[in-house]
Biopython code that builds the backbone (N, CA, C, O; Angstrom):
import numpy as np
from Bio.PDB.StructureBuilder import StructureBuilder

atoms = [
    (1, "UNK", "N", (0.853, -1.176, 0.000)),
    (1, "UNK", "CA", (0.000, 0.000, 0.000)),
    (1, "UNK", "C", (0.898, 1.237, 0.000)),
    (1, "UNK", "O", (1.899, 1.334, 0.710)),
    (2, "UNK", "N", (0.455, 2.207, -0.875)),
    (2, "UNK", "CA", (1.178, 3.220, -0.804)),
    (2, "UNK", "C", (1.210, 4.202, 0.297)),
    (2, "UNK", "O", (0.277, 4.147, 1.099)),
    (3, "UNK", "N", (2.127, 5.093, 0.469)),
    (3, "UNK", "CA", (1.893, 5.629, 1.651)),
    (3, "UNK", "C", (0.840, 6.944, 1.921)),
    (3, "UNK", "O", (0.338, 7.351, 2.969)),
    (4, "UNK", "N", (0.742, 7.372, 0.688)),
    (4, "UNK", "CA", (-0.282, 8.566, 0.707)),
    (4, "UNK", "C", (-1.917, 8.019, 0.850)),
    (4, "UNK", "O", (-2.882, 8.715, 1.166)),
    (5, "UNK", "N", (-1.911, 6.143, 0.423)),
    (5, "UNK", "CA", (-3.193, 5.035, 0.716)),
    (5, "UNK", "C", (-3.362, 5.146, 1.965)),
    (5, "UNK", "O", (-4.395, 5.518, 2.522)),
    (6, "UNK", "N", (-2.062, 4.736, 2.612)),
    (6, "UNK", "CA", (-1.936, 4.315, 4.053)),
    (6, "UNK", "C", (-2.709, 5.343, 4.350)),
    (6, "UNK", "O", (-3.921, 5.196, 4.503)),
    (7, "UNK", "N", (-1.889, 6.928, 4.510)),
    (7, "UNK", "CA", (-2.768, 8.156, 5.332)),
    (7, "UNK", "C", (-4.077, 8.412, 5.499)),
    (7, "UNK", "O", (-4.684, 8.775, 6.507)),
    (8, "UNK", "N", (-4.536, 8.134, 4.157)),
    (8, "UNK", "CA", (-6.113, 8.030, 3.956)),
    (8, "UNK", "C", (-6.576, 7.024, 4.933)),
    (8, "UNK", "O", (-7.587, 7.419, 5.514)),
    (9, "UNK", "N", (-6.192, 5.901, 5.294)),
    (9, "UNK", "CA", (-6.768, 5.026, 5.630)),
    (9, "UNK", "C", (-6.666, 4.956, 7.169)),
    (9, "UNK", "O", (-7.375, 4.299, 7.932)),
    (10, "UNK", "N", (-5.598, 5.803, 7.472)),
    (10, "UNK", "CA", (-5.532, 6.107, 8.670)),
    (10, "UNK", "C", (-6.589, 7.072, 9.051)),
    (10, "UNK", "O", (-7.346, 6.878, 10.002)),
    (11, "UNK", "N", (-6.622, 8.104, 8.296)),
    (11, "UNK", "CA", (-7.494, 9.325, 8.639)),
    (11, "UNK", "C", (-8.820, 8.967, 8.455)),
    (11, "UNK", "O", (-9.741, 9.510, 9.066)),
    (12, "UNK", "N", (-8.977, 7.974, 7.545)),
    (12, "UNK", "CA", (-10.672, 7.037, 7.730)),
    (12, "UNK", "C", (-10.587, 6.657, 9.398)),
    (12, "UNK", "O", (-11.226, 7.031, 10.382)),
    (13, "UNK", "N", (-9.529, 5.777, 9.192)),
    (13, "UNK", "CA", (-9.843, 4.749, 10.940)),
    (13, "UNK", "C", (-10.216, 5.854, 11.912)),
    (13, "UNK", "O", (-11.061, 5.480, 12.726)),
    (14, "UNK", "N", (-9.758, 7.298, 12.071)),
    (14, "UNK", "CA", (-9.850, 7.765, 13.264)),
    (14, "UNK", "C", (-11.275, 8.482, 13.220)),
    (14, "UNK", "O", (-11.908, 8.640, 14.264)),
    (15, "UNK", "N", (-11.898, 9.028, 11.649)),
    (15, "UNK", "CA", (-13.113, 9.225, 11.751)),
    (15, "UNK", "C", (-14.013, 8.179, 12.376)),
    (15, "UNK", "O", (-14.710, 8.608, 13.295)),
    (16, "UNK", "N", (-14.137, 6.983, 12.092)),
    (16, "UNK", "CA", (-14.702, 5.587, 12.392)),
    (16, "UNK", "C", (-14.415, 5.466, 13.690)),
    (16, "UNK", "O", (-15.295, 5.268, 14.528)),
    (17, "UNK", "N", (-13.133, 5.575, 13.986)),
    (17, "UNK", "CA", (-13.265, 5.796, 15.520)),
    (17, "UNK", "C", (-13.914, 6.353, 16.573)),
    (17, "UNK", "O", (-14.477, 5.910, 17.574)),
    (18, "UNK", "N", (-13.623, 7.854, 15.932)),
    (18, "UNK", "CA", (-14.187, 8.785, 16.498)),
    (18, "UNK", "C", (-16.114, 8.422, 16.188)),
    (18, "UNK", "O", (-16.719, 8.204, 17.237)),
    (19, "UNK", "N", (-16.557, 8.392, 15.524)),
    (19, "UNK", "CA", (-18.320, 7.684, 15.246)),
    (19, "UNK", "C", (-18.436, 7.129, 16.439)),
    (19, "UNK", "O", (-19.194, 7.483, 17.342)),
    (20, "UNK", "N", (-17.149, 5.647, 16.436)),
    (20, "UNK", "CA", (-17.843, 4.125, 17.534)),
    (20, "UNK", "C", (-17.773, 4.933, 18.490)),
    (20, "UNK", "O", (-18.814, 4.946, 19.147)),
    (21, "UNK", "N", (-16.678, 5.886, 18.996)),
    (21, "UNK", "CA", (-16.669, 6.087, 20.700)),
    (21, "UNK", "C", (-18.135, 6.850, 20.778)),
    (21, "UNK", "O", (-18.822, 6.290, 21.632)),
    (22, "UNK", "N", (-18.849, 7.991, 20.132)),
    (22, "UNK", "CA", (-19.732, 8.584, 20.464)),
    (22, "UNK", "C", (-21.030, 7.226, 20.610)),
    (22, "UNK", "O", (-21.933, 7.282, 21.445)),
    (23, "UNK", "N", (-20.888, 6.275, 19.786)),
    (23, "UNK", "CA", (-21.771, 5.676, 20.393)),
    (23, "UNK", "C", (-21.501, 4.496, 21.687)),
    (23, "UNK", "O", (-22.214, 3.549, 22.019)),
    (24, "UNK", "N", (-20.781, 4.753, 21.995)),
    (24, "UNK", "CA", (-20.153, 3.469, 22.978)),
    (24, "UNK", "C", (-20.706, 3.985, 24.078)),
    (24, "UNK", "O", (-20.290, 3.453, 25.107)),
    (25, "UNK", "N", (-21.338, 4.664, 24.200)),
    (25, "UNK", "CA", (-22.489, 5.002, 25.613)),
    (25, "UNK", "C", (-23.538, 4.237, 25.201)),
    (25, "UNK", "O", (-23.796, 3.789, 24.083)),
    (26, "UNK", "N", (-24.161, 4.135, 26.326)),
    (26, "UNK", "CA", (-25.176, 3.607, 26.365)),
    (26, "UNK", "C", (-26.519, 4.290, 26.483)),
    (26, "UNK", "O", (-27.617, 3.800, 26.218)),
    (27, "UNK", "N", (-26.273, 5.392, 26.883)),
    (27, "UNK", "CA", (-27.691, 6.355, 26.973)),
    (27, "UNK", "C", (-27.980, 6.839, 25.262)),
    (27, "UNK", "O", (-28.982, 6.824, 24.547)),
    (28, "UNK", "N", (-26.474, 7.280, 25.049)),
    (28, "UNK", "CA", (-26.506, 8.072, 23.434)),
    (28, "UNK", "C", (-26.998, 7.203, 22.969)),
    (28, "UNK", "O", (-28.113, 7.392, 22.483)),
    (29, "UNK", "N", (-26.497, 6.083, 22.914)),
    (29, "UNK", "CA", (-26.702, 4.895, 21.760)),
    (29, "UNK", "C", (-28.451, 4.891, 21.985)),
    (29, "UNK", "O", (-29.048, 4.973, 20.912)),
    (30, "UNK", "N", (-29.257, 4.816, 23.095)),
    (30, "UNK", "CA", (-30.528, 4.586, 22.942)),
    (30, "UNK", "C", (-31.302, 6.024, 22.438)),
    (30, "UNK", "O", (-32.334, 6.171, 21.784)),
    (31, "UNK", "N", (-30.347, 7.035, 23.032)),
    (31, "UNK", "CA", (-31.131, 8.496, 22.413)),
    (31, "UNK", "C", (-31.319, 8.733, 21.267)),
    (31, "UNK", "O", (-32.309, 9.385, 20.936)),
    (32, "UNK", "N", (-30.058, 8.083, 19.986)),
    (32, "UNK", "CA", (-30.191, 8.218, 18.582)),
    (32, "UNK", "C", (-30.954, 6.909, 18.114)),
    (32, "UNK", "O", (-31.171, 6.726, 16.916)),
    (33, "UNK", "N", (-31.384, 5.940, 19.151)),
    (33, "UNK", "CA", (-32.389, 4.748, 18.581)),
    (33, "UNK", "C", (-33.824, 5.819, 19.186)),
    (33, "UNK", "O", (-34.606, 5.662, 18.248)),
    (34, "UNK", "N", (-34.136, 6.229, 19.620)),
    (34, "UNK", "CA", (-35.843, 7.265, 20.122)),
    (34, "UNK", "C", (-35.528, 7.884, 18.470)),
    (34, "UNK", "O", (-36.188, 7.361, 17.572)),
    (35, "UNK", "N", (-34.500, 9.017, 18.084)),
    (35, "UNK", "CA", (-34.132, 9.870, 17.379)),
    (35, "UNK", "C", (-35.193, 9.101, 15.907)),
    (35, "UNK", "O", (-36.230, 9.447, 15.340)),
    (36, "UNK", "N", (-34.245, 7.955, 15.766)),
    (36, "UNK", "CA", (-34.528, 7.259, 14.334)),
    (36, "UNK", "C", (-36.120, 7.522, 14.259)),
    (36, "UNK", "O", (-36.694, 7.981, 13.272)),
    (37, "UNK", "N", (-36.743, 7.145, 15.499)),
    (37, "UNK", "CA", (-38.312, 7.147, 15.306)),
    (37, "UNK", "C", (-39.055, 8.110, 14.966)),
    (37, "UNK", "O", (-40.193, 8.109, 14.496)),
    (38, "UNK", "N", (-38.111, 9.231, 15.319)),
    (38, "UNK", "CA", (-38.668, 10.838, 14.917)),
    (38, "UNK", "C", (-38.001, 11.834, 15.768)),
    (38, "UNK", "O", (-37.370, 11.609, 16.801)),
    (39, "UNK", "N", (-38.209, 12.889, 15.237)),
    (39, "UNK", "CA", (-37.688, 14.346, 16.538)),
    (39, "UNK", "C", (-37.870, 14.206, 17.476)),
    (39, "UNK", "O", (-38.710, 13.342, 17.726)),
    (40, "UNK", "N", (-37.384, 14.762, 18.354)),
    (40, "UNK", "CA", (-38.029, 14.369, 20.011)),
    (40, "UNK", "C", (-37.489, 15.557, 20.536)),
    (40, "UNK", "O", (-36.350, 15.896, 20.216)),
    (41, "UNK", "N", (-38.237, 16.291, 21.374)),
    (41, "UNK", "CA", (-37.366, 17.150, 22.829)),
    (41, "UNK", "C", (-36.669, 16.655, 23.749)),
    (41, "UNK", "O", (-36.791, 15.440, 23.903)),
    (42, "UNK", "N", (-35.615, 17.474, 24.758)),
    (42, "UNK", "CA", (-34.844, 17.103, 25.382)),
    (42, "UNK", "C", (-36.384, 16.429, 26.352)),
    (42, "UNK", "O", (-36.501, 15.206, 26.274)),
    (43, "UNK", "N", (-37.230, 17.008, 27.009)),
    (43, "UNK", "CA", (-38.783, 16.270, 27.592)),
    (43, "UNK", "C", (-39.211, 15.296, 27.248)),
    (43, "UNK", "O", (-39.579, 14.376, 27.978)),
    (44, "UNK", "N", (-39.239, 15.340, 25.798)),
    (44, "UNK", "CA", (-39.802, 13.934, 25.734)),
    (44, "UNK", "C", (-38.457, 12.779, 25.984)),
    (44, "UNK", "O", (-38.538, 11.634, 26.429)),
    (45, "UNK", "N", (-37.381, 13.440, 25.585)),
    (45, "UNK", "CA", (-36.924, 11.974, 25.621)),
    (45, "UNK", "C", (-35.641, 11.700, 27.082)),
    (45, "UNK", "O", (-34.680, 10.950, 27.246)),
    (46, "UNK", "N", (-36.307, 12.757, 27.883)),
    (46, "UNK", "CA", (-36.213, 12.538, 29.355)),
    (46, "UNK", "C", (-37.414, 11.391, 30.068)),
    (46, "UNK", "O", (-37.264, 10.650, 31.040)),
    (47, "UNK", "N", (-38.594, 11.573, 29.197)),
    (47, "UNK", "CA", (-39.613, 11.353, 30.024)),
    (47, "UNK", "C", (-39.560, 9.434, 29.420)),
    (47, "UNK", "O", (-39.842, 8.466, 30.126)),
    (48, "UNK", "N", (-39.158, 9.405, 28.095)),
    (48, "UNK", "CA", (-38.911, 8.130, 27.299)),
    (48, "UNK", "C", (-37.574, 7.414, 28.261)),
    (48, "UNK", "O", (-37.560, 6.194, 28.420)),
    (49, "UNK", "N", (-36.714, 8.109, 28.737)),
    (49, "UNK", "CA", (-35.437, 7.541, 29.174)),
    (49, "UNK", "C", (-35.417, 7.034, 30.505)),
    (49, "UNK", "O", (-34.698, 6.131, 30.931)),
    (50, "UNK", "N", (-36.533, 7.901, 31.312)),
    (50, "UNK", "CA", (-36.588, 7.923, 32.584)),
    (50, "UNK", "C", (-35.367, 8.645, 33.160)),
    (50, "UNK", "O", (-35.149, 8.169, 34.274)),
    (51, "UNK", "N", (-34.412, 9.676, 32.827)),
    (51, "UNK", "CA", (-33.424, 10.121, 33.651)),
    (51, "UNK", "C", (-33.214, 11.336, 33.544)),
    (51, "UNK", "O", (-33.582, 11.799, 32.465)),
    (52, "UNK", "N", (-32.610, 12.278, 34.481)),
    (52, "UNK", "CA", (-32.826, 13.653, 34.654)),
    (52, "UNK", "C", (-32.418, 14.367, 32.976)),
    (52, "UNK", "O", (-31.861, 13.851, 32.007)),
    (53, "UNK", "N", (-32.821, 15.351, 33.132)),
    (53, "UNK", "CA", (-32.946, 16.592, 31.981)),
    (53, "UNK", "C", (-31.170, 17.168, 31.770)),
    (53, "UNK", "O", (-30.647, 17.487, 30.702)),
    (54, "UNK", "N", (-30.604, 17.162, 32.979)),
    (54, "UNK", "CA", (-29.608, 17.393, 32.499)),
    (54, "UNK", "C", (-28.640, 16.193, 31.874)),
    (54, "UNK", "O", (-27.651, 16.554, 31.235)),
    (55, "UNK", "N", (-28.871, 14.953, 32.024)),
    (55, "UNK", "CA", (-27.926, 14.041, 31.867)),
    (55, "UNK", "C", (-28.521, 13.690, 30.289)),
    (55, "UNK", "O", (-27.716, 13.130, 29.544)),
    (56, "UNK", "N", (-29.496, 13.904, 29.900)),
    (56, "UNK", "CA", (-30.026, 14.114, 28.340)),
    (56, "UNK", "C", (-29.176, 15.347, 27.623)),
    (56, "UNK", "O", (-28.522, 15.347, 26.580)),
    (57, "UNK", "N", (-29.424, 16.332, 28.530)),
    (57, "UNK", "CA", (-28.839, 17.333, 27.487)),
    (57, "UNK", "C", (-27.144, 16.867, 27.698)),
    (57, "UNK", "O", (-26.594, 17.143, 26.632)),
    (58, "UNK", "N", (-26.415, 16.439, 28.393)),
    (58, "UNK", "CA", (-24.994, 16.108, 28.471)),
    (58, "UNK", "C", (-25.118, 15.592, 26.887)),
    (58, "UNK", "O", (-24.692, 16.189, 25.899)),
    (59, "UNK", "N", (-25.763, 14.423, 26.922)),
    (59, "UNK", "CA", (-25.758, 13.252, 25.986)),
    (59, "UNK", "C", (-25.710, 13.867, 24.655)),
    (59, "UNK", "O", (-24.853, 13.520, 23.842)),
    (60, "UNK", "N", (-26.742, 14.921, 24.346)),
    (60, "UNK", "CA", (-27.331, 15.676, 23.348)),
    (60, "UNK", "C", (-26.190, 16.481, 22.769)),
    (60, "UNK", "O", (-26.034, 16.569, 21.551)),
    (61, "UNK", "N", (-25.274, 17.158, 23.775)),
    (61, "UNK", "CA", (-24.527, 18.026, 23.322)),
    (61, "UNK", "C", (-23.517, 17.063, 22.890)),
    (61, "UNK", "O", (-22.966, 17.528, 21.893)),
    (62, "UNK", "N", (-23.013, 15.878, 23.219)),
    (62, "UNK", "CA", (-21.851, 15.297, 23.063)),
    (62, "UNK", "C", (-22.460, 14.727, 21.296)),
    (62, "UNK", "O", (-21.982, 15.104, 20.226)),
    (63, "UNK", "N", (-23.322, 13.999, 21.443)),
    (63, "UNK", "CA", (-23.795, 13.790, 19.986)),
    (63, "UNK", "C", (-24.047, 15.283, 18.948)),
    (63, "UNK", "O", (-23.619, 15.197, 17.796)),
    (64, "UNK", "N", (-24.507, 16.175, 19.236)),
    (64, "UNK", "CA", (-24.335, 17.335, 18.058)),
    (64, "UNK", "C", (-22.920, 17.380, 18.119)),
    (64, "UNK", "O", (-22.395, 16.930, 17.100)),
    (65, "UNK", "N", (-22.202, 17.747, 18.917)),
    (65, "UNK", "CA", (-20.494, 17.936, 18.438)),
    (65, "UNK", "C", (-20.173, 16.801, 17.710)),
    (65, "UNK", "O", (-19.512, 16.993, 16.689)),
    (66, "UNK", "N", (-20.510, 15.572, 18.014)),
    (66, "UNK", "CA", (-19.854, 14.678, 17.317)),
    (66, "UNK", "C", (-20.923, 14.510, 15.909)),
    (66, "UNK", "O", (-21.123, 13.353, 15.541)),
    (67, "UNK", "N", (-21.644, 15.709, 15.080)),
    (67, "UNK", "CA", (-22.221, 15.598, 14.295)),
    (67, "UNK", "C", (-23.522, 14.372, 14.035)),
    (67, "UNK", "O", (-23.710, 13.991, 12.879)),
    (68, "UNK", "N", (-24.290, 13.862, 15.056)),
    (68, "UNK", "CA", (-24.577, 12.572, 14.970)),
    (68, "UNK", "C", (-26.100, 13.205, 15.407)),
    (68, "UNK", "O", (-26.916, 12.295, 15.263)),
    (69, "UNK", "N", (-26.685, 14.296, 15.832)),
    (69, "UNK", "CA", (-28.026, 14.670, 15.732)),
    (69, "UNK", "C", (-27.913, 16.519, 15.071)),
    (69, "UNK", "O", (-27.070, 17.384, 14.836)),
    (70, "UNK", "N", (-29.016, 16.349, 15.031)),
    (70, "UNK", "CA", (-29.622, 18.208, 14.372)),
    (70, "UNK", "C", (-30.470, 18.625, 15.516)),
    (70, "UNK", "O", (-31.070, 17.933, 16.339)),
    (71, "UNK", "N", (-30.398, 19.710, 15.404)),
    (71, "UNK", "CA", (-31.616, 20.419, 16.158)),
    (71, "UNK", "C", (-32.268, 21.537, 15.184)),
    (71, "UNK", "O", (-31.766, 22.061, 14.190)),
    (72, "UNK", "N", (-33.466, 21.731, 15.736)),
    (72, "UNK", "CA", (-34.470, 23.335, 15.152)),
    (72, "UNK", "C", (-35.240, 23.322, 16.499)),
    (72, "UNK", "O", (-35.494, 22.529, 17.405)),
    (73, "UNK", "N", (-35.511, 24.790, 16.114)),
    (73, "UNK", "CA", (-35.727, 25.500, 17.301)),
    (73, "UNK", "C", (-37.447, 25.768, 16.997)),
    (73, "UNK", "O", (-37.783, 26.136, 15.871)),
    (74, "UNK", "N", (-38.444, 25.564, 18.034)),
    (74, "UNK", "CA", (-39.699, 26.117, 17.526)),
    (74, "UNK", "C", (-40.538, 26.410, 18.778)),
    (74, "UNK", "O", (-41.148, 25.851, 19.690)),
    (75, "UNK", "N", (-40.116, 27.977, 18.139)),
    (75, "UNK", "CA", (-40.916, 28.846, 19.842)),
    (75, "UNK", "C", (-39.388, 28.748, 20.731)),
    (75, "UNK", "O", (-38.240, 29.193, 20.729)),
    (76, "UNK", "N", (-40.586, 27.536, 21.693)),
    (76, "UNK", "CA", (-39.484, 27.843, 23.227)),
    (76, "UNK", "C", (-38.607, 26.416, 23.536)),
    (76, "UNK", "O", (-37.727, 26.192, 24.368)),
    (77, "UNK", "N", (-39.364, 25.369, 22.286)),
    (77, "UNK", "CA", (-38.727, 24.249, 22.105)),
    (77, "UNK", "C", (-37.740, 23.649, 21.426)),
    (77, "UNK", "O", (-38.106, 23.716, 20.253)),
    (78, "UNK", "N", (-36.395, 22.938, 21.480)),
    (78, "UNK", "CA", (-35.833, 22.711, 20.643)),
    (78, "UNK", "C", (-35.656, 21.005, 20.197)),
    (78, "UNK", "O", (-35.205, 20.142, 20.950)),
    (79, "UNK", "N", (-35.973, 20.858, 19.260)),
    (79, "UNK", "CA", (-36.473, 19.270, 18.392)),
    (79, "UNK", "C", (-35.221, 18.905, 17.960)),
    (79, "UNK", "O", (-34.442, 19.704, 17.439)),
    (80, "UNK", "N", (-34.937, 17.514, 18.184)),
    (80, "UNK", "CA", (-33.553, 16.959, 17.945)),
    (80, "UNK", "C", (-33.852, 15.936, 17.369)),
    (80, "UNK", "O", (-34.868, 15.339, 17.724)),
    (81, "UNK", "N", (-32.873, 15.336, 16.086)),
    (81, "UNK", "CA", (-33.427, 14.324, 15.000)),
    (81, "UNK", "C", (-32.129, 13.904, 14.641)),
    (81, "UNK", "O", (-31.174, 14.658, 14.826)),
    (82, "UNK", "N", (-31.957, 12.514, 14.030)),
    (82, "UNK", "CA", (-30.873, 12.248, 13.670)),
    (82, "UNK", "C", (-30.081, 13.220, 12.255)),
    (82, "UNK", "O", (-30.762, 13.405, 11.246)),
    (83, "UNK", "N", (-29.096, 13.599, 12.305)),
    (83, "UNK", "CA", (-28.498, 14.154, 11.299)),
    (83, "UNK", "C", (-28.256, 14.186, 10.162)),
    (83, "UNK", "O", (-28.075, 15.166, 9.439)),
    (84, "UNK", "N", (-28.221, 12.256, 9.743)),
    (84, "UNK", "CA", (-27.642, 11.418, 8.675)),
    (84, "UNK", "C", (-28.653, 10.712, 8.656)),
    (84, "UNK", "O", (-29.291, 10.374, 9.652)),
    (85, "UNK", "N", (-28.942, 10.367, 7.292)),
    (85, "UNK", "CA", (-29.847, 9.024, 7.161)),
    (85, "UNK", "C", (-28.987, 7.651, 7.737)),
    (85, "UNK", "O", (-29.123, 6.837, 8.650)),
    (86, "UNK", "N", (-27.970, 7.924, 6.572)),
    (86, "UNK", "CA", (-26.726, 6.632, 7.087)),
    (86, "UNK", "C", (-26.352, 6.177, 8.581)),
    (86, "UNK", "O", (-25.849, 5.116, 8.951)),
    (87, "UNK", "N", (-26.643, 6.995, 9.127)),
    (87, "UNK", "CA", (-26.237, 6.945, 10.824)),
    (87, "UNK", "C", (-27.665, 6.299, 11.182)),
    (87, "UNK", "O", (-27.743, 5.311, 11.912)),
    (88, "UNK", "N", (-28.352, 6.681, 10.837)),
    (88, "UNK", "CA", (-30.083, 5.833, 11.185)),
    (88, "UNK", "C", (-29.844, 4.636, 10.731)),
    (88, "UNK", "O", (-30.138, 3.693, 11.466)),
    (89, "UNK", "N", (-29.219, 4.357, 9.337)),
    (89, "UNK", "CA", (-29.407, 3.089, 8.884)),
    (89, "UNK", "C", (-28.979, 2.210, 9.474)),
    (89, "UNK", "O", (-29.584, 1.186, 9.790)),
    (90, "UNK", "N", (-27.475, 2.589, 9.789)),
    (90, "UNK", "CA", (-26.469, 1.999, 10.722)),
    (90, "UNK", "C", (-26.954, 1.638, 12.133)),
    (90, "UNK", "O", (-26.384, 0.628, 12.545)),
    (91, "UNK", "N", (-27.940, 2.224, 13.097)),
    (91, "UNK", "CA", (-28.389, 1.760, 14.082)),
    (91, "UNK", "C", (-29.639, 0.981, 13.974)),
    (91, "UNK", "O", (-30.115, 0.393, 14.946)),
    (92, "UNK", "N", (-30.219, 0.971, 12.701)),
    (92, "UNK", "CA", (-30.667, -0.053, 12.516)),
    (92, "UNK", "C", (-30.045, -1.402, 12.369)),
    (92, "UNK", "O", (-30.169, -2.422, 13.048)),
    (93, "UNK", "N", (-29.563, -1.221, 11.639)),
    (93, "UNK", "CA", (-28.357, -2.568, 10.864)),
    (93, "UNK", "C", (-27.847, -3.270, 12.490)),
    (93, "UNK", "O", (-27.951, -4.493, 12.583)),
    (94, "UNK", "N", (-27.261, -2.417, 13.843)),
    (94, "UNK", "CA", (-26.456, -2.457, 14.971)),
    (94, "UNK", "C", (-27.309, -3.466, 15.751)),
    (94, "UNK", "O", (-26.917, -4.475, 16.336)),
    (95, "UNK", "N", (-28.869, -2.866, 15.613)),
    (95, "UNK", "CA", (-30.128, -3.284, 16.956)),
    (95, "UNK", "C", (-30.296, -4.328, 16.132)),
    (95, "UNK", "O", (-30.356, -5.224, 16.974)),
    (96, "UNK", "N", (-30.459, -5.054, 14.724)),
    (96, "UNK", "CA", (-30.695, -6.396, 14.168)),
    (96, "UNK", "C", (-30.068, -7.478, 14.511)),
    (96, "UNK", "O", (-30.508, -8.623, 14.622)),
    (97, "UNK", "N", (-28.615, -6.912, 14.738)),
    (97, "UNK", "CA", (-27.751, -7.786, 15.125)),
    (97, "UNK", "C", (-27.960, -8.879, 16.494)),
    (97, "UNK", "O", (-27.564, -9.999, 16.819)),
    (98, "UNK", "N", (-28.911, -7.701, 17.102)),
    (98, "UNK", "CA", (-29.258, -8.303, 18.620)),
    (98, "UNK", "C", (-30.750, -8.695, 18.669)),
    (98, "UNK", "O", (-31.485, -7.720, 18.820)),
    (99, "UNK", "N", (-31.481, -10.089, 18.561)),
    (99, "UNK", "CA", (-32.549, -10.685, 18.776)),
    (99, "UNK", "C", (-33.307, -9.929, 19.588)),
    (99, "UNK", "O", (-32.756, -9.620, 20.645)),
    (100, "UNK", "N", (-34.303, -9.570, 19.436)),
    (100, "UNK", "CA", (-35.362, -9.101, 20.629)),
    (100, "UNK", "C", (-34.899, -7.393, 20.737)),
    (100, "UNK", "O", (-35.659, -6.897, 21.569)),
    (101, "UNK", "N", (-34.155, -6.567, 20.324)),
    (101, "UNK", "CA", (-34.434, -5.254, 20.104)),
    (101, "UNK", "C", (-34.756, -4.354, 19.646)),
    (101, "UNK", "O", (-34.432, -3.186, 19.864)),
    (102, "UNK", "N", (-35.874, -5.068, 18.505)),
    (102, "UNK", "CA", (-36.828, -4.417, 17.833)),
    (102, "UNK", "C", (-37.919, -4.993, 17.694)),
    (102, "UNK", "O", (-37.813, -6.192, 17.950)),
    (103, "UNK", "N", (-39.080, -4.638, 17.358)),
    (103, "UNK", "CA", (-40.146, -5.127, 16.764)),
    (103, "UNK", "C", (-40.136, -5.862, 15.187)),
    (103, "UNK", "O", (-41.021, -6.633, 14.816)),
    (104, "UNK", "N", (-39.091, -5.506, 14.445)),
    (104, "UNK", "CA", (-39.149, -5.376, 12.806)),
    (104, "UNK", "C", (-38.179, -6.606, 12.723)),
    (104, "UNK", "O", (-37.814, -7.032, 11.627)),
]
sb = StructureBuilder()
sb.init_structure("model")
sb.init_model(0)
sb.init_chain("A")
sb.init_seg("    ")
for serial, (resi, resn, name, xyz) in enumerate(atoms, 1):
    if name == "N":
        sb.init_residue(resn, " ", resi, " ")
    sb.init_atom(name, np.array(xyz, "f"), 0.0, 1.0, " ", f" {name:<3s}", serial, name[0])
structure = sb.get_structure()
């Protein structure tokens, strides 16, 4: 492999990296599985998670930096949705892998 291949392929691995660690939580990982189903508020998907408002928004902010949800703002609410289709697809593809964590 050439070496200017290699770099590329390095600078892939650490994007890919950087993806798995944001989901290697366990709260995120279920916040962008609510996400797939539709927008949600930091409320609703406190009230879906069962756990305080701030430990959602922790979660929330760590996934927008790591590009992995959107937000819009409406009124006094702000609606959070997955970013990427591909990133939806992919947590689909993730939850198949495991018997009994979906309906589908």
């Amino acid at each position: 492999m050439a070496d200017r291949d290699l770099q590329k392929l390095f600078a892939r691995a650490r994007e890919a990296s950087d993806f798995l660690k944001a989901l290697s939580h366990h709260t995120r990982l279920i916040i962008l599985c609510l996400l797939t189903e539709g927008e949600r508020t930091v409320g609703q998907l406190e009230e879906s998670l069962g756990i305080q408002q701030a430990m959602v928004s922790q979660q929330l902010a760590r996934l927008r930096l790591d590009g992995l949800v959107s937000s819009r703002r409406d009124g006094r609410l702000i609606y959070y949705s997955v970013a990427r289709q591909d990133t939806a697809e992919l947590l689909q593809f993730l939850f198949g892998m495991f018997p009994g964590t979906q309906d589908n």
